[in-house]
C-alpha distance (Angstrom), angle and dihedral (degrees) to the residues before:
residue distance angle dihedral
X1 . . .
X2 3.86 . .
X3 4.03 113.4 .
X4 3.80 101.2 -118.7
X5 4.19 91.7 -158.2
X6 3.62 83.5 75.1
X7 3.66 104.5 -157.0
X8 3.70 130.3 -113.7
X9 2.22 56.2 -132.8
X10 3.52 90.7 71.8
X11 3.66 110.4 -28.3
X12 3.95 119.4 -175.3
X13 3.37 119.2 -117.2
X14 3.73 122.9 -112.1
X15 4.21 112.2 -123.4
X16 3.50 130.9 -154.1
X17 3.93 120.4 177.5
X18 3.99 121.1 -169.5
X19 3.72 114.6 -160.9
X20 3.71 124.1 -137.0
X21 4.33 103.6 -74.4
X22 3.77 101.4 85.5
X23 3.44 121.9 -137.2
X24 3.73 120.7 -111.0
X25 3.00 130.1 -96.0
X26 4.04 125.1 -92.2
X27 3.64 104.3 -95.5
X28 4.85 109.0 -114.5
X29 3.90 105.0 -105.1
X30 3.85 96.5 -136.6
X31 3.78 116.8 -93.0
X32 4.22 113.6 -89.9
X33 3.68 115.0 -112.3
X34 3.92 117.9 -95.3
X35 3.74 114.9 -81.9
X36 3.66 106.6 -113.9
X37 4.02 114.7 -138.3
X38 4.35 117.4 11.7
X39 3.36 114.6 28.0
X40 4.48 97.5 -97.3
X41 3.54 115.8 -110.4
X42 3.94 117.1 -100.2
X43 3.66 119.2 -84.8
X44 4.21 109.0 -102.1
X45 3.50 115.3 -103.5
X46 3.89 112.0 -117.2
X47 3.45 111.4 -107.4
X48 3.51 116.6 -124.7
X49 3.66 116.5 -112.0
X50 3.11 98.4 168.8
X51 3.44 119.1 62.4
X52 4.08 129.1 160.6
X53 4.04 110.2 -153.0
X54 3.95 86.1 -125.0
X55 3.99 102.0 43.5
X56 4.04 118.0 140.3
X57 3.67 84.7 176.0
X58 3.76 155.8 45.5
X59 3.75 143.0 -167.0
X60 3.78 124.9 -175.8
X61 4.08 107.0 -129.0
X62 3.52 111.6 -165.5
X63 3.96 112.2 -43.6
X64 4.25 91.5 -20.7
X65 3.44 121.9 74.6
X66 4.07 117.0 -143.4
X67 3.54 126.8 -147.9
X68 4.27 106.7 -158.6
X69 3.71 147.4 -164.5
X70 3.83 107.5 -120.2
X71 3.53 128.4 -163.5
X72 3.75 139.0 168.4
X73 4.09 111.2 -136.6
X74 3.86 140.2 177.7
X75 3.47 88.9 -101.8
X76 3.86 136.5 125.6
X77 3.57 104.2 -139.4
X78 3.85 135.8 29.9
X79 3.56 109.7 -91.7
X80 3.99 135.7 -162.2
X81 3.51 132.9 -149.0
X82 4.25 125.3 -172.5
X83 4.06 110.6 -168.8
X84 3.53 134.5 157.6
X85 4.00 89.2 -90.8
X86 4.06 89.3 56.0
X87 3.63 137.0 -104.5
X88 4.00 126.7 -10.9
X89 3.84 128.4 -164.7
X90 3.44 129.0 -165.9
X91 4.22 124.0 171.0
X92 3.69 129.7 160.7
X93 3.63 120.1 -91.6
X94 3.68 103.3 -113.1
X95 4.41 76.2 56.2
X96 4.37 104.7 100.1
X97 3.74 117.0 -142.1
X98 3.99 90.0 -113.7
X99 3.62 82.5 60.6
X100 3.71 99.6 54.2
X101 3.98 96.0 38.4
X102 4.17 87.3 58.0
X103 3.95 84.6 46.3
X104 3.71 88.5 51.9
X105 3.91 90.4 46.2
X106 3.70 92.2 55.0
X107 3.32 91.6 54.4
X108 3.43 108.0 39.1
X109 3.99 97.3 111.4
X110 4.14 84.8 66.9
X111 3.82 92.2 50.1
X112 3.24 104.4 37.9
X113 3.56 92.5 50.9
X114 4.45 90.3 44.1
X115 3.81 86.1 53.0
X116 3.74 94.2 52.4
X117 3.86 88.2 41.3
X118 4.27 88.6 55.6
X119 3.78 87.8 38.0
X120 3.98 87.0 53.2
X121 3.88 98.7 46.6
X122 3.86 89.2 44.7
X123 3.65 84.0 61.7
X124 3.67 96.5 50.1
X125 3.65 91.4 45.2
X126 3.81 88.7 53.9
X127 3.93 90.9 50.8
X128 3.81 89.1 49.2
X129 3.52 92.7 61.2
X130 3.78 112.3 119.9
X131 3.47 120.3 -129.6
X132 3.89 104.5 -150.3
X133 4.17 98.1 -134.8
X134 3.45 134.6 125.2
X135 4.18 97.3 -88.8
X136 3.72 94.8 39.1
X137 3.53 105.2 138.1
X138 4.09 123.7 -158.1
X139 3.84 144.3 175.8
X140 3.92 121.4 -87.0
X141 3.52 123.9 165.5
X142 3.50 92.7 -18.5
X143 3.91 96.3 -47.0
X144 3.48 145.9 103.2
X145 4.05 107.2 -109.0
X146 4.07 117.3 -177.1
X147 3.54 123.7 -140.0
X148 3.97 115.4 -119.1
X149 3.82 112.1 -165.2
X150 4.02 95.3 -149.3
X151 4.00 124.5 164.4
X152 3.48 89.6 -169.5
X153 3.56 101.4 77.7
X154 3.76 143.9 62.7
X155 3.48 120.6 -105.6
X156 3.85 112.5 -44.7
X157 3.77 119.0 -28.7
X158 4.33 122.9 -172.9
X159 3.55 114.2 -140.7
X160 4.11 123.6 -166.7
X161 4.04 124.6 -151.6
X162 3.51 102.0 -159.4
X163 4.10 89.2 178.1
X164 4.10 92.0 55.4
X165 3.70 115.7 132.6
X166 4.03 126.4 -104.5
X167 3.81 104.7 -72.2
X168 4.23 99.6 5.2
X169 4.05 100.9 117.6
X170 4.28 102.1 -115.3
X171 3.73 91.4 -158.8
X172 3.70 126.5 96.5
X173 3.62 136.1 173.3
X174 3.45 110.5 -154.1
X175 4.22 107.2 -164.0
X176 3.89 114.2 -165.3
X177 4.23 92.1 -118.4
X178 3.46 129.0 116.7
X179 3.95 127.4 -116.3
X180 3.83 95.3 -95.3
X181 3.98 90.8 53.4
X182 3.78 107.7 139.6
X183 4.21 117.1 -116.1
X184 3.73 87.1 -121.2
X185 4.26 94.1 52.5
X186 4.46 79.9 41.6
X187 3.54 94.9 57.9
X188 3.68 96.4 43.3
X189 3.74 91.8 52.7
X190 4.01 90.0 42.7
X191 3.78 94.0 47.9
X192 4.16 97.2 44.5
X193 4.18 82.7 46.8
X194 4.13 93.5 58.4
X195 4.20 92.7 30.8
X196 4.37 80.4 64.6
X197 3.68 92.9 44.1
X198 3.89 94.2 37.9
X199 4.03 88.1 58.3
X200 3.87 96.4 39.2
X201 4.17 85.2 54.6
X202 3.28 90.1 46.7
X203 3.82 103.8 56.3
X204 3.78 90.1 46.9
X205 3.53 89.6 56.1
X206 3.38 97.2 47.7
X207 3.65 98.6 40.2
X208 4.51 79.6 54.6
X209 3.65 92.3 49.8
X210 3.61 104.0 35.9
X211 3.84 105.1 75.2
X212 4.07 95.8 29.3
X213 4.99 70.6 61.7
X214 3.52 83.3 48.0
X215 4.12 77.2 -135.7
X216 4.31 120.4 128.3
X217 3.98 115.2 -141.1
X218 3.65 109.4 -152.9
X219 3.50 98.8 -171.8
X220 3.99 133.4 15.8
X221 3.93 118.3 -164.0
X222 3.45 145.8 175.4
X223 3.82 132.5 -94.7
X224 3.98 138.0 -165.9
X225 4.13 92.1 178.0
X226 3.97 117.7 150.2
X227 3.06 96.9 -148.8
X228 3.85 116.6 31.6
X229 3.55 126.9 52.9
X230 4.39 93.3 -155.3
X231 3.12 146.1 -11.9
X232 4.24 136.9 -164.6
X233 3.38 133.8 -160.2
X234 3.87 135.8 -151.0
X235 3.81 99.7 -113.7
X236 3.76 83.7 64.2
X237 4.18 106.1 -88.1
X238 3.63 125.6 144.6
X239 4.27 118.4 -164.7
X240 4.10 110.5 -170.6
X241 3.61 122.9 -173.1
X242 4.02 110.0 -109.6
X243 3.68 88.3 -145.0
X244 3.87 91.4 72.3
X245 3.91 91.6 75.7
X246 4.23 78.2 82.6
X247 4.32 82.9 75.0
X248 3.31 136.1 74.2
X249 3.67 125.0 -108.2
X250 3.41 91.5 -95.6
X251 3.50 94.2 67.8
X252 4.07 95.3 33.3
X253 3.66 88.6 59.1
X254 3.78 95.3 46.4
X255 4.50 88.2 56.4
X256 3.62 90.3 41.8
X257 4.25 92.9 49.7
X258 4.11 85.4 45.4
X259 3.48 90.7 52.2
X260 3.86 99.4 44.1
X261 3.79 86.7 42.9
X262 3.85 85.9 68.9
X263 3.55 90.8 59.5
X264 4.09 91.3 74.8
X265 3.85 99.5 19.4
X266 4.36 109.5 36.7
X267 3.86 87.6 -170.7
X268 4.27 140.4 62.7
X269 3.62 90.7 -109.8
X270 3.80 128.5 148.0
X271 3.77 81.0 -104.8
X272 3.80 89.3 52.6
X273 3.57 93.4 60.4
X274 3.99 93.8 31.5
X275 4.06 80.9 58.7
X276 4.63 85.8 49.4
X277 3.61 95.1 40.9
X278 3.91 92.1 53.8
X279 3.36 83.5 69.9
X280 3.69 114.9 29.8
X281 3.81 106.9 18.2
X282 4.19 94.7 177.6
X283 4.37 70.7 61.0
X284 4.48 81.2 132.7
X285 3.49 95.1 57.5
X286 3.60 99.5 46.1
X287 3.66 84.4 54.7
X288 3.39 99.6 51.1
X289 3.93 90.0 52.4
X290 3.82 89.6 60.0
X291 3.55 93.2 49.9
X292 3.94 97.6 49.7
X293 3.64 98.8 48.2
X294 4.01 121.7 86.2
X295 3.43 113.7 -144.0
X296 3.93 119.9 -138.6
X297 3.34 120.1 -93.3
X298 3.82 121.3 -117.2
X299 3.91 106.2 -171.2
């Protein structure tokens, strides 16, 4: 099952294709009248706000200018592509430049508004980025849990405050390391502590689901994909992503259905999701939960 929060982690690409008829070109606003008295200063140069790390060239699109990667292709059309890195054209080589900058000015609403959308998520990713302290806080199962720096423990313990106020987090993981712990040393601790409880979840929801499928897993393991949140295979193996132990159960138990679902229909079919829905018919919004949620970051 591909992860459809793509990572930076990985984001997909935005496409736009433009078939052969060209679109015209932007009509010329009529020229301004002369300035009377000093000559007026020069209009400033849009800055470019936009700017893909292998750009040869630029165009200014309404009041931003965009600096893009440029490529001729065996292609029949003119083709773009928005990614993290920026904005990628490819046209045919028989296509002339004055024919690709009037493409990209009638459809400069859809890239403008792409680049802002990467430019957006990049920021989101950014904020997501843990920052391995004591105090750190992070998702798990849907919650906030606070990281406790404490020597006097072994390994990582989870403590509940069932009297904490409205809005204070009541989960903390306490982590036998002292103060002075290094981030890297943190996050290895942190990240073996969720991998155990992501695969003890995960066999109790799949040991739920299984018989109410009328499917038999054989074999559950582990996964660190980027891009796919399970996978299952026909001689009766099921791979889930540890990084869904951030979710709630709602979500959990939505992957872990998919997954099992394979294991009597091996395709997206109507029966496919006949086979889910038998089980978990609000299936859709449990979906759409793992697709609007950003996952933190743990570079």
């Amino acid at each position: 099952m591909p992860r459809p929060d793509a990572p930076p982690e990985s984001t997909d690409p935005e496409q736009l294709s433009l078939f052969d008829a060209p679109s015209p070109a932007p009509v010329a606003r009529p020229a301004a009248p002369p300035a009377i008295g000093p000559a007026a200063a020069p209009a400033p140069v849009p800055m470019a706000r936009f700017h893909h790390p292998r750009a040869q060239r630029h165009i200014d699109l309404g009041e931003h200018r965009v600096a893009y990667e440029f490529r001729r292709a065996r292609r029949r059309s003119i083709g773009f592509v928005v990614s993290a890195e920026g904005l990628s054209v490819s046209a045919p080589r028989w296509v002339g430049v004055g024919e690709v900058e009037q493409a990209l000015q009638a459809k400069a609403g859809w890239i403008l508004r792409k680049l802002h959308e990467q430019q957006q998520r990049a920021e989101r990713l950014q904020a997501s980025r843990v920052r391995w302290h004591d105090g750190t806080s992070l998702p798990f199962l849907g919650e906030t849990v606070i990281l406790v720096l404490d020597p006097r423990v072994t390994g990582a313990v989870l403590h509940s405050a069932a009297d904490a106020l409205p809005g204070v987090p009541k989960l903390t993981l306490h982590v036998g390391l002292p103060q002075a712990a290094g981030e890297a040393q943190i996050r290895e601790a942190v990240q073996s502590w969720l991998q155990r409880q992501a695969r003890r979840i995960f066999e109790e929801r799949c040991a739920l689901f299984a018989p109410r499928l009328g499917v038999r897993m054989k074999r559950l393991s582990l996964s660190s994909a980027s891009t796919r949140w399970g996978s299952a295979s026909a001689d009766g193996s099921v791979r889930l992503n540890w990084r869904l132990v951030h979710f709630g159960l709602p979500v959990i138990d939505y992957v872990v259905t998919h997954e099992l679902a394979h294991l009597r229909e091996m395709n997206h079919s109507a029966a496919f999701w006949d086979v889910v829905r038998s089980v978990l018919p609000d299936f859709e919004q449990r979906r759409g939960l793992l697709r609007s949620e950003l996952l933190p970051s743990f570079d």
